[in-house]
Every structure is written in C-alpha cells, then in structure tokens.
C-alpha positions, 0 to 999 in steps of 0.5 A: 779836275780844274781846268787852267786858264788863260788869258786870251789878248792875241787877235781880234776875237780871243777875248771871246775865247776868254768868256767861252771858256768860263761858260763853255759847255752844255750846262754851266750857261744854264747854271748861272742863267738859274742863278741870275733869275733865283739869286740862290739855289740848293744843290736840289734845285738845281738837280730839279731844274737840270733834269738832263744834267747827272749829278756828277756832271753837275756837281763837276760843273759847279767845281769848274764854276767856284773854281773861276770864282763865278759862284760861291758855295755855301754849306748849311748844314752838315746833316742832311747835307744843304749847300747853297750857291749864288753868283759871286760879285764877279758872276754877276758881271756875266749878266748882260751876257747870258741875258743876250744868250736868252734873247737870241735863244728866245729868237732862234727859237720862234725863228726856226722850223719845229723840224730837224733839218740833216746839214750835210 
C-alpha cells in the first residue's frame, strides 16, 4: 500500500520533511544510491546488493519508489520474469542529496569509534 503524500511549506525546515518522506526508511537511500552508481539494475541485483533487505521488503520498497515517480520499471521478459529499473529524470535530481549522504556516511564512518557506545 502507498503512502500519500504531502507537500510540506509551514516553517522552516518542512521542506526537509518533504525529502525525508521520499527517502525515508532503511532501504530506499540505498536503492536509489545503487541506482545512481549502476544506472540500471535487475530485481536480482538489487536482492544481491541488499542482502539484509527481504524481497518483500524490497519489492514494497521499490512500489513506494515508482509510486513517487523516483524509478521506473521495466519488464523484459515475462518468462522468466526480468524487470529492470533506473531513476527516472526526476530521481535524478536526488543525486546531490544522496551524494551529501555518502560523504558524511563516509566520515562518520572513519570518525566514529569501532565500538558501540550504550546512549543512555
């Protein structure tokens, strides 16, 4: 099921509020940040690159995706079933988004202590 959307222009910082809820959630900065480094990828791939995700998970994921008009999907072939999906124009404008995203992951990653710290 697809979630609806709002548009979010009420105080400073709701247009965040707008971008988070496109990107929102564990997996779908992970899609389109796959997407943006392979330009296209199988429903394969992706179940590959994403071992964590489930393919539930993932397919509803990639609904919520194509739903925001973020990626396009297309079908290959029907047996075996290949379907193919890549950012849409409009996905491609998250681009200089996700690449922040990978730049500061990339820091807090060197950063940060290799051990788990409890926050109490």
């Amino acid at each position: 099921m697809v979630q609806e959307r709002h548009i979010y222009d009420c105080q400073a910082g709701c247009p965040a509020e707008s971008t988070l809820q496109i990107i929102s959630g564990k997996w779908k900065s992970v899609i389109v940040y796959q997407l943006l480094q392979h330009s296209n990828l199988h429903f394969g791939d992706l179940t590959r690159v994403l071992s964590d995700c489930s393919r539930r998970m993932l397919a509803l994921q990639l609904e919520e995706l194509i739903a925001d008009h973020v990626i396009t999907k297309t079908v290959i072939s029907l047996r075996p079933l290949k379907t193919e999906y890549q950012l849409s124009e409009f996905g491609q404008t998250l681009s200089p988004v996700i690449d922040a995203m990978a730049t500061w992951g990339t820091y807090y990653n060197q950063v940060q202590p290799q051990t788990k710290i409890p926050i109490s």
